[in-house]
BALUMVO-165921 format. One record per residue (C-alpha): residue number from 1; residue in one letter; x, y, z. Coordinates in steps of 0.001 Angstrom, whole numbers, plus 524288, in hexadecimal, padded with zeros to 5 digits. Layout:
BALUMVO-165921
NODE seq type  east north    up
NODE NUM    A     X     Y     Z
...
//
This chain:
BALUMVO-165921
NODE seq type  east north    up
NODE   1    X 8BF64 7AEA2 93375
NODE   2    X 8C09A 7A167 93978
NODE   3    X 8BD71 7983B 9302E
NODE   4    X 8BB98 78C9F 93A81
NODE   5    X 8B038 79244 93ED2
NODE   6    X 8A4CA 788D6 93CBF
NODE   7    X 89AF3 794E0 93F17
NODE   8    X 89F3A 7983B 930F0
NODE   9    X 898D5 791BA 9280C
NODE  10    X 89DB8 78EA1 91B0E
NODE  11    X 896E9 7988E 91252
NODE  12    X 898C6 7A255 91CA3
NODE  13    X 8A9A9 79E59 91A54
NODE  14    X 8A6AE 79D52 90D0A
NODE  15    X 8A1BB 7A943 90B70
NODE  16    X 8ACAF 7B01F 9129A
NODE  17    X 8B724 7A92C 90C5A
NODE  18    X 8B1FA 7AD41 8FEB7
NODE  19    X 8B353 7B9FC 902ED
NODE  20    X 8C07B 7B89F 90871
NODE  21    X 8C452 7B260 8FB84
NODE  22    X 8C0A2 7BED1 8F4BC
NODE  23    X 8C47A 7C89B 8FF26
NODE  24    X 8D32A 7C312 90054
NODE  25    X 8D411 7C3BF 8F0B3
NODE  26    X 8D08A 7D2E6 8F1CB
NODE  27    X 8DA22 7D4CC 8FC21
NODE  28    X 8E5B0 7CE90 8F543
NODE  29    X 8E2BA 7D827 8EAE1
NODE  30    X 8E158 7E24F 8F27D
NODE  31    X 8EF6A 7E06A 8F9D2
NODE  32    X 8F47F 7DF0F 8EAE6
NODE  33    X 8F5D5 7CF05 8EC97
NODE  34    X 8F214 7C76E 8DF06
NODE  35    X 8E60C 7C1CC 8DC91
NODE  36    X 8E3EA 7B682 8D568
NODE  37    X 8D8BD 7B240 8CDF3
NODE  38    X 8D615 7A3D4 8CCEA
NODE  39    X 8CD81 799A0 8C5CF
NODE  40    X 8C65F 7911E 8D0B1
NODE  41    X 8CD03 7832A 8CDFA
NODE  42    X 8D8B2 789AF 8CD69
NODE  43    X 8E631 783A0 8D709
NODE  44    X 8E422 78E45 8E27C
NODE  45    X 8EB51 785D3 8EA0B
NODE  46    X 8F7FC 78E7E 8E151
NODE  47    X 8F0C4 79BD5 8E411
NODE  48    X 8ED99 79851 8F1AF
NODE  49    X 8FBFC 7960A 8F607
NODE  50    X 90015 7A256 8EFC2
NODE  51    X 8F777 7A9E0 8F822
NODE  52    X 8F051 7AFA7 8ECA7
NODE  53    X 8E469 7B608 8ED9D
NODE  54    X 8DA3F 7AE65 8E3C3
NODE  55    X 8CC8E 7AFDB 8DE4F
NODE  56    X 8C762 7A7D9 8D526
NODE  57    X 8BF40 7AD0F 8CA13
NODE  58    X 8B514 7A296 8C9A4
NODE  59    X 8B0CC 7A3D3 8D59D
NODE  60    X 8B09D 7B3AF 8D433
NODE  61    X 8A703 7B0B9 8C890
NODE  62    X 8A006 7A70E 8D036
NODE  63    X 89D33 7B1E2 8DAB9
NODE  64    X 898EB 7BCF5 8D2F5
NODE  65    X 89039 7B32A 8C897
NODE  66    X 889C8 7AFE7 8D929
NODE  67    X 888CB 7BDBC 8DB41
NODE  68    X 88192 7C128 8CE7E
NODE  69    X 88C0E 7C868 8C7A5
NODE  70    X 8922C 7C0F7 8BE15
NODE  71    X 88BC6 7C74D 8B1C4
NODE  72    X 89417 7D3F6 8B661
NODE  73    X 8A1C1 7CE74 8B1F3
NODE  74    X 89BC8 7C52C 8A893
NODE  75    X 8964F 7CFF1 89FD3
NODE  76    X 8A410 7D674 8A218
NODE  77    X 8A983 7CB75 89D26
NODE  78    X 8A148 7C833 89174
NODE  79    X 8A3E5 7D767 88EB0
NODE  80    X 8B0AB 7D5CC 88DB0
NODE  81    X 8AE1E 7CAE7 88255
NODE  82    X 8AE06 7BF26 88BFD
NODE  83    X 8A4F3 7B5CC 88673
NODE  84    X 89816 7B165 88D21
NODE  85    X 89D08 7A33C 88B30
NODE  86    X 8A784 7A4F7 89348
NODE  87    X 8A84A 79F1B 8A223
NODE  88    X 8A0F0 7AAEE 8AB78
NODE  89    X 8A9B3 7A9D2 8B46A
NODE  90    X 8B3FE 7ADCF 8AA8F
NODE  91    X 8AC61 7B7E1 8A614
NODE  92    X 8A7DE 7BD15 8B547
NODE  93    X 8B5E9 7BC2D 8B7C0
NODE  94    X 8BACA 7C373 8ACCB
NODE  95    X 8B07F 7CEDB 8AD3F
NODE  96    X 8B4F2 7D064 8BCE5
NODE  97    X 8C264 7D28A 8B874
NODE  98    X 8BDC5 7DD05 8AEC1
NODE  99    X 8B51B 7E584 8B8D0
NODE 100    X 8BB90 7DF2D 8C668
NODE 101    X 8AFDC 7E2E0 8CE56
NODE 102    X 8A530 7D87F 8D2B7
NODE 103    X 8995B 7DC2A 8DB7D
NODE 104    X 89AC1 7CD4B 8E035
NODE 105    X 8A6AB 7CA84 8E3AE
NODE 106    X 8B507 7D19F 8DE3C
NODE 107    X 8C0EC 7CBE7 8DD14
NODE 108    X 8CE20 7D305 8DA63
NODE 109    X 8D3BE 7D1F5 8CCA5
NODE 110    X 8DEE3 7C735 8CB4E
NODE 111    X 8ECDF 7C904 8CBDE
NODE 112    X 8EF27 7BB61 8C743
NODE 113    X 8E6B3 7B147 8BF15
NODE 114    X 8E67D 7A186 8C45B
NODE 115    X 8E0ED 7990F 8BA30
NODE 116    X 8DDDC 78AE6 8BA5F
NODE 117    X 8D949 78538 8AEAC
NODE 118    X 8D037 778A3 8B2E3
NODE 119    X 8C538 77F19 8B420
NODE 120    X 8C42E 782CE 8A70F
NODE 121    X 8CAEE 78944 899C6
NODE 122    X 8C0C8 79559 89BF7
NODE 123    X 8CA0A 79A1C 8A8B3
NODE 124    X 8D5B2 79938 8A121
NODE 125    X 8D2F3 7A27F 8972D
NODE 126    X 8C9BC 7A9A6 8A1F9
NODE 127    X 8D66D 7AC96 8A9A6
NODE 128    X 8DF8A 7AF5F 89DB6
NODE 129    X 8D6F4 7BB89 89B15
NODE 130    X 8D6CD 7BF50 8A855
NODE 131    X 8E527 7BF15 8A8FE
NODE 132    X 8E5EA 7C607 89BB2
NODE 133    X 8DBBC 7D120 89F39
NODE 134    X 8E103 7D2FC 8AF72
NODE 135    X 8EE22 7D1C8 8AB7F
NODE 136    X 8F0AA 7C6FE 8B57E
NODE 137    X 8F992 7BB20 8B599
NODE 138    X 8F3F6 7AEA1 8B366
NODE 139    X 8F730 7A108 8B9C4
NODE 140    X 8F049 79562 8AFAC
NODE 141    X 8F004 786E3 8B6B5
NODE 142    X 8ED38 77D83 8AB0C
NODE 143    X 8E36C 77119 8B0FD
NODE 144    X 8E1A3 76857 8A416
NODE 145    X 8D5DE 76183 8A296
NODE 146    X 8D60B 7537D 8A62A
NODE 147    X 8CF8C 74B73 89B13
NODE 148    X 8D308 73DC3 8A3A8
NODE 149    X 8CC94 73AED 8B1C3
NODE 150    X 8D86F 73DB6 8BAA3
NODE 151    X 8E34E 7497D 8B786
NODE 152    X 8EDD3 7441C 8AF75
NODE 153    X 8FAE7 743DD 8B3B1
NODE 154    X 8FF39 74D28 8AA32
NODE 155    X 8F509 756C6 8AE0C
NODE 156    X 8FA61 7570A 8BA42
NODE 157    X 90929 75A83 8B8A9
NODE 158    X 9041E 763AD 8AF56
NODE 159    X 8FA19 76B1E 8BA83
NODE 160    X 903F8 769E7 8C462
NODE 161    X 90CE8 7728B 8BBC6
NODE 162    X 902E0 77BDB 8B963
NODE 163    X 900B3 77E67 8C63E
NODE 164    X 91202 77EB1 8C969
NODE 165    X 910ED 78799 8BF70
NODE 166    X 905A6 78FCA 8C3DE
NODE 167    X 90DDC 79045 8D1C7
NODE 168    X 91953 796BC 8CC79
NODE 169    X 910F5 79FFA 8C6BF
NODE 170    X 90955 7A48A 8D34D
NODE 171    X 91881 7A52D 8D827
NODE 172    X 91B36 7AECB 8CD58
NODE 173    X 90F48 7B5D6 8CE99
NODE 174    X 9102F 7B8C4 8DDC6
NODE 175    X 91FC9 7B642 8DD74
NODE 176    X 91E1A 7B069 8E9CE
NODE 177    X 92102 79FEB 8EC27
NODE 178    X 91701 79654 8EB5E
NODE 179    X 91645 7902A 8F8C0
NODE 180    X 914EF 7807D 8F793
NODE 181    X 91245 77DDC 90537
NODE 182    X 90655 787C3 904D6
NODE 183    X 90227 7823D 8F90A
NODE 184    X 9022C 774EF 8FF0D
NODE 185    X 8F94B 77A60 90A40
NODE 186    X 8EFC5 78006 90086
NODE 187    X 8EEF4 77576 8F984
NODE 188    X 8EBC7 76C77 905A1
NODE 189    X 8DF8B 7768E 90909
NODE 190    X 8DBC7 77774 8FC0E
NODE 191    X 8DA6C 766E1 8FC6D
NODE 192    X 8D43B 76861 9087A
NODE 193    X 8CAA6 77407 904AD
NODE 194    X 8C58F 76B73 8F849
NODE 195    X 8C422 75F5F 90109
NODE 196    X 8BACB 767B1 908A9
NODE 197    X 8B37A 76DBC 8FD51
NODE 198    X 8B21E 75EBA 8F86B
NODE 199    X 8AD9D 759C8 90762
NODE 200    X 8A378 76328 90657
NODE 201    X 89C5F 764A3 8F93B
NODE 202    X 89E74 7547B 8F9F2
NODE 203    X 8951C 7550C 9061C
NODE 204    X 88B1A 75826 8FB13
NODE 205    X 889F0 74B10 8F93E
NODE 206    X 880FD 74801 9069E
NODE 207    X 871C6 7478A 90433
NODE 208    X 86E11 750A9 90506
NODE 209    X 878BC 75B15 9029F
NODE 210    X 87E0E 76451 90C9F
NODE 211    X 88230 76B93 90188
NODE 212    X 87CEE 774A8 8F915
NODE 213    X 8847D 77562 8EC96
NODE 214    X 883B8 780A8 8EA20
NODE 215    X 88852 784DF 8F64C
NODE 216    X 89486 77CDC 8F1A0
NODE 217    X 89692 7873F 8E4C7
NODE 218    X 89780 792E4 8EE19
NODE 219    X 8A259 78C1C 8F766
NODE 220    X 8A915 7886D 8EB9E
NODE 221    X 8AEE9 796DC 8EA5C
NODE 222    X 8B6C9 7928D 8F5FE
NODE 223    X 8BBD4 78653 8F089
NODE 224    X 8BFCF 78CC9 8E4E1
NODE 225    X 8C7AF 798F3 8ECE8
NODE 226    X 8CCCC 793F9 8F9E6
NODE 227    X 8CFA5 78698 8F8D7
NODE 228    X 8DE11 78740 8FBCA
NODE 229    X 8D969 78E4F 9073B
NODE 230    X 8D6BC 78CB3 91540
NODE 231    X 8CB20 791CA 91577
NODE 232    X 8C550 78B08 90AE0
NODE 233    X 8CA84 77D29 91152
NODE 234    X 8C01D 78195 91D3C
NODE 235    X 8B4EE 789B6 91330
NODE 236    X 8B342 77A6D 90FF7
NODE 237    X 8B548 77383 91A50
NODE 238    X 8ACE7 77BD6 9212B
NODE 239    X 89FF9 77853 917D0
NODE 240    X 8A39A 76AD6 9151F
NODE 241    X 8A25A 76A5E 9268E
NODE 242    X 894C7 771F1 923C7
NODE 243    X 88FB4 769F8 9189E
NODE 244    X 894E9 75BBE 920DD
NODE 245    X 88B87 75FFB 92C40
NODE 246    X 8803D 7628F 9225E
NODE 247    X 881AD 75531 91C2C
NODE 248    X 881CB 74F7D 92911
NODE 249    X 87559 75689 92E97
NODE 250    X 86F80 74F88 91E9A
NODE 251    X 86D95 75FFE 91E00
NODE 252    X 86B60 76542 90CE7
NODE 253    X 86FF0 76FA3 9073B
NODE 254    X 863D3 776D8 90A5C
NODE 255    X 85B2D 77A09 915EE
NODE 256    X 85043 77EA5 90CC4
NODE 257    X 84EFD 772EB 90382
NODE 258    X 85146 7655A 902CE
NODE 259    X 85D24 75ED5 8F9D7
NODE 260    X 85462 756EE 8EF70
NODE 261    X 85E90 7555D 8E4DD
NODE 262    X 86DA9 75585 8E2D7
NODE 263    X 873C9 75A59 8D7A7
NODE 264    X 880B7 75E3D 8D1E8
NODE 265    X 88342 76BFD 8CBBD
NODE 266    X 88C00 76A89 8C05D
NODE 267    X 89482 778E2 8BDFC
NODE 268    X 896A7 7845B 8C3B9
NODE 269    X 88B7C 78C7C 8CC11
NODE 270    X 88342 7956B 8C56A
NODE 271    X 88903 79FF4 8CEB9
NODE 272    X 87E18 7AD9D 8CB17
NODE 273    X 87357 7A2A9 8CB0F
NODE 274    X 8788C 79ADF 8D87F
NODE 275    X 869EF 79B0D 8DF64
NODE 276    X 8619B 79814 8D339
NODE 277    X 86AEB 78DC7 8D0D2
NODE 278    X 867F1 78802 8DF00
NODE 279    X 85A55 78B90 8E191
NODE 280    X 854B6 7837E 8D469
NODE 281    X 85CA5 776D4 8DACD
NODE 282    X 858E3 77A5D 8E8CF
NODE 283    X 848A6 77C32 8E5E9
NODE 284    X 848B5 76D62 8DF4A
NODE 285    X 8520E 7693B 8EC33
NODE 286    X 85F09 767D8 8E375
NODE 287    X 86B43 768D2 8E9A9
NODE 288    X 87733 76B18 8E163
NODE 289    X 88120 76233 8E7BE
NODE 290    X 88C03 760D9 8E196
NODE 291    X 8938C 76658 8D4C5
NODE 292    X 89ED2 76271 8CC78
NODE 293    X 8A2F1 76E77 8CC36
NODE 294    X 8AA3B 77152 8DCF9
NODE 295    X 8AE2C 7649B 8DC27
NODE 296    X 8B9CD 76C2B 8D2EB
NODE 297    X 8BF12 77216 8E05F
NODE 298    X 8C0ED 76535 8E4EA
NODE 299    X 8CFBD 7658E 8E4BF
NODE 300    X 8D7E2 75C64 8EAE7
NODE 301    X 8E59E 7588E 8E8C7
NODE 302    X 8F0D9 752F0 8F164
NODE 303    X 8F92A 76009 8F8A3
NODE 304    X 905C9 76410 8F157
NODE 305    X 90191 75AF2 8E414
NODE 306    X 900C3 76586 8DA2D
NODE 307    X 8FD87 759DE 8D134
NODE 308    X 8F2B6 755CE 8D8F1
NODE 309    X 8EDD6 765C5 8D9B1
NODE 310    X 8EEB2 766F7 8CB60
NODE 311    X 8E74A 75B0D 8C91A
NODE 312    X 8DD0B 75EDD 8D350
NODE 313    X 8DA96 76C80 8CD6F
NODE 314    X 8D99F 764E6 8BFE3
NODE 315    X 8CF15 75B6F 8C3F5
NODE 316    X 8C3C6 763DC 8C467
NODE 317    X 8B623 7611D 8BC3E
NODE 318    X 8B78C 76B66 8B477
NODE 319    X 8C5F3 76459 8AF20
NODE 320    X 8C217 75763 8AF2C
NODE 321    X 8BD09 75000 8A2FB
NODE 322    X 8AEE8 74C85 8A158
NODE 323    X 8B109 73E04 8A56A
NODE 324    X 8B558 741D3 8B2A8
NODE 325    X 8AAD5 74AFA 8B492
NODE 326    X 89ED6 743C5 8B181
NODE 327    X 8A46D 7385D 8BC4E
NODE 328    X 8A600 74521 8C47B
NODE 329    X 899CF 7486C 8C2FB
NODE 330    X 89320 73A14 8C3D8
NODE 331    X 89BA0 7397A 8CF63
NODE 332    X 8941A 7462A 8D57D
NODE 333    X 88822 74057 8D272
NODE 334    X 889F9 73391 8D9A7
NODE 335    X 89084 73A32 8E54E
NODE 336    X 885D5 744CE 8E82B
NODE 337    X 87B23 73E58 8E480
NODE 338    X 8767A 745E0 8DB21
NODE 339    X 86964 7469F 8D4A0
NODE 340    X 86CE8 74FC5 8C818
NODE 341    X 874EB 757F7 8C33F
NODE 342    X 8759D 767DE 8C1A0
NODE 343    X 87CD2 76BA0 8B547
NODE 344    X 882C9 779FC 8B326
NODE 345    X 8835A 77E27 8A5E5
NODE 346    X 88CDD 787F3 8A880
NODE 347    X 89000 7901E 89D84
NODE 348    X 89C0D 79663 8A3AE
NODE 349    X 8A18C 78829 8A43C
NODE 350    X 8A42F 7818C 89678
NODE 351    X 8AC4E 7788E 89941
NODE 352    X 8A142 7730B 8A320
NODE 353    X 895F5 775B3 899BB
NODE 354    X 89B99 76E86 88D7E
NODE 355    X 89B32 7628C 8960F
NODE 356    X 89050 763D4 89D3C
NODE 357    X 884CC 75D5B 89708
NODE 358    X 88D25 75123 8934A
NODE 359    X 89135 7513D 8A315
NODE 360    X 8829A 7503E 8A57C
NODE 361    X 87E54 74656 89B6C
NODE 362    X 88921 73BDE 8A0F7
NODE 363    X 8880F 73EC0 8AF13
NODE 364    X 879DA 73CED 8ACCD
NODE 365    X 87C5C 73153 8A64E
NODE 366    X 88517 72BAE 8B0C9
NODE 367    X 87C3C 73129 8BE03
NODE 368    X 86E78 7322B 8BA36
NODE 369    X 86CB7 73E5D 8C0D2
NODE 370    X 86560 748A1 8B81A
NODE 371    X 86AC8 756E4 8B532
NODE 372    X 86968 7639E 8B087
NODE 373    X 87112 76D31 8A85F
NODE 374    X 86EC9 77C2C 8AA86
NODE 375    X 874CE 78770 8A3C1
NODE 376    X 87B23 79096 8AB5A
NODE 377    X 8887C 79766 8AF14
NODE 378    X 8905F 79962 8BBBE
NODE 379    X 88E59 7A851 8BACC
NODE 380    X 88B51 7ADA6 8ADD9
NODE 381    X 87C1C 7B135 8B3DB
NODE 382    X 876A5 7B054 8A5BB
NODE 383    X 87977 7A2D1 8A10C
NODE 384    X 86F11 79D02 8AA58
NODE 385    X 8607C 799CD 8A9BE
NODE 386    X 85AA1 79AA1 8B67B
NODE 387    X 84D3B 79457 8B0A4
NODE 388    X 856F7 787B9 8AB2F
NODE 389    X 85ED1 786D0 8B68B
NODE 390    X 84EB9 78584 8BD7F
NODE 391    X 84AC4 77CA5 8B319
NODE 392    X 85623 77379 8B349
NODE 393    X 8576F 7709B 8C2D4
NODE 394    X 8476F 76E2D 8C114
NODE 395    X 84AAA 76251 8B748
NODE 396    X 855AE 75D25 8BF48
NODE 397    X 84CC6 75DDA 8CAB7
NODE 398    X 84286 755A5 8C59B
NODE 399    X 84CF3 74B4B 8C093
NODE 400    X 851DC 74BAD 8CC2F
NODE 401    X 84638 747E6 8D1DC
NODE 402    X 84363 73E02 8C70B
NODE 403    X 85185 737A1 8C84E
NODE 404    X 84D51 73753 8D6DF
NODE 405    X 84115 7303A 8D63C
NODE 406    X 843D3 727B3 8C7C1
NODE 407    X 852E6 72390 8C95F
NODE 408    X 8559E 726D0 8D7AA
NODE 409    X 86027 73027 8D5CE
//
């Protein structure tokens, strides 16, 4: 496949690179090479130079929550005394490992656990238990939380030695050397693949959109797998090219419909409910534009500064302190010129969810822009009210409309 070929379009090269992702990890198993499973914020730049073949869990979940089959491994799960409380894609994860067959999508069992812990404290026990139950090695990077605006010092040397540390550890685990001229080289494309995945959701920002948002949550799969890659570098090159010439031509993100309002979606996707989801924004002429959640793939750092890398992979929302976030989030607001504001209640996601409504009340308070909240979850099917998802958009609709008319928004 030549992936210069402008007659491919990018969801045609996204599709088959999603594929590829999954069809190389089943070959590595097949020829007896490790696989490795991975959380999705995780240093790949370490996993990429080692030539190791990688899935990431998350976006597994993600997949089969799409495909409508989520409740499968989640009720294998909960069966196996996994509490309902707990993050689904823990619990979709862990019920695949116990029956390893998925009607969506299968992925080969791990010979080697990858865990980065600033996404969350839920992956780290997530991935203890999987390395306790498969009988698999586990490599932990620690990512503190950073209660002040910019990483301290401190922080840094410590992350830096995490990740030395996790090096020698791949070394041991494939006895094979860690090659730092490679890793330089992946860690140039992987700059360069996030400076293209930032080019193009930023184009967003033209009025009206050339993008659909949540067009942007299915190309994020790629962001999360391949960007020390190649082919990921020209996945997003590729649509930010398609998305520039739609911006120019002052073409939205739909042919059907007409972009009335912009909004950001706060969380994760509700992956088994991805068209009701749309189709209540689209029918009042809503166009999700923006999130603050891909912005978290956004990482850039200076080549061969393991400092800076560290820092970068510690910088994301979901470890910064509420401070930062809200002037993240005003900062959204301002720059897409946004009418309101979607809010996920996603019950998989605590450490989001214990936050949220004080997010909303001060970002409110500092933008103008109305909002809603909506319960829901990024695959657990049963945590979501199709009638309140309805009802909500409705009332952010009409003060929309009101902001639009009143206060000029």
């Amino acid at each position: 496949m030549n992936m210069n070929e402008r007659s491919v379009t990018s969801k045609e090269l996204l599709k088959k690179l999603t594929a590829l992702h999954y069809e190389g990890a089943a070959k590595a198993k097949a020829e007896g090479r490790p696989v490795v499973w991975a959380t999705s914020i995780s240093p790949q730049e370490l996993l990429e130079t080692m030539d190791l073949a990688t899935v990431y869990p998350e976006n597994h979940a993600a997949a089969i929550g799409a495909r409508k089959e989520a409740l499968v491994f989640i009720d294998e799960a909960e069966r196996d005394g996994y509490s309902q409380d707990i993050c689904s894609y823990a619990r979709v994860n862990i019920g695949y490992a116990g029956v390893g067959k998925s009607e969506a999508q299968d992925i080969p069992l791990p010979d080697l656990l990858f865990c980065c812990g600033n996404i969350c404290g839920t992956v780290i026990k997530w991935y203890e238990n999987l390395a306790k139950e498969l009988r698999v090695p586990m490599i932990f990077i620690d990512m503190p939380f950073n209660h002040s605006f910019h990483v301290p010092a401190h922080s840094r040397a410590y992350m830096r030695g995490q990740i030395e540390d996790a090096i020698e550890q791949l070394e041991a685990f494939t006895k094979r050397r860690f090659d730092r001229d490679k890793f330089s080289e992946v860690m140039r494309l992987s700059n360069a693949t996030c400076e293209w995945w930032k080019k193009a959701t930023d184009l967003a920002k033209a009025k009206p959109s050339p993008l659909n948002g949540f067009d942007m949550f299915n190309y994020m799969a790629i962001i999360v797998c391949m960007r020390g890659s190649k082919e990921g570098y020209e996945l997003f090159k590729l649509w930010h090219d398609e998305l520039a010439a739609k911006a120019a031509a002052g073409m939205g993100p739909w042919s059907s419909a007409e972009e009335k309002y912009r909004v950001m979606w706060d969380g994760i996707a509700c992956w088994p409910h991805l068209s009701t989801t749309f189709n209540a924004l689209k029918k009042h002429g809503i166009n999700m534009v923006t999130s603050s959640y891909p912005e978290s793939w956004n990482l850039r750092y200076e080549t061969n500064d393991l400092e800076g890398m560290a820092a970068a992979y510690s910088s994301i929302y979901a470890n910064r302190n509420l401070d930062y976030d809200i002037g993240y989030m005003k900062k959204l607001v301002d720059e897409f010129r946004l009418d309101g504001i979607v809010y996920h209640s996603n019950r998989s996601c605590k450490l989001m969810d214990f936050r949220q409504y004080e997010v909303q009340r001060r970002v409110g308070e500092l933008t103008g822009v109305p909002s809603v909240i909506f319960d829901g979850d990024q695959t657990d099917p049963r945590s979501f009210s199709e009638a309140q998802y309805e009802t909500r958009i409705q009332a952010l609709a009409e003060m929309m409309e009101r902001g639009k008319g009143g206060m000029g928004l």
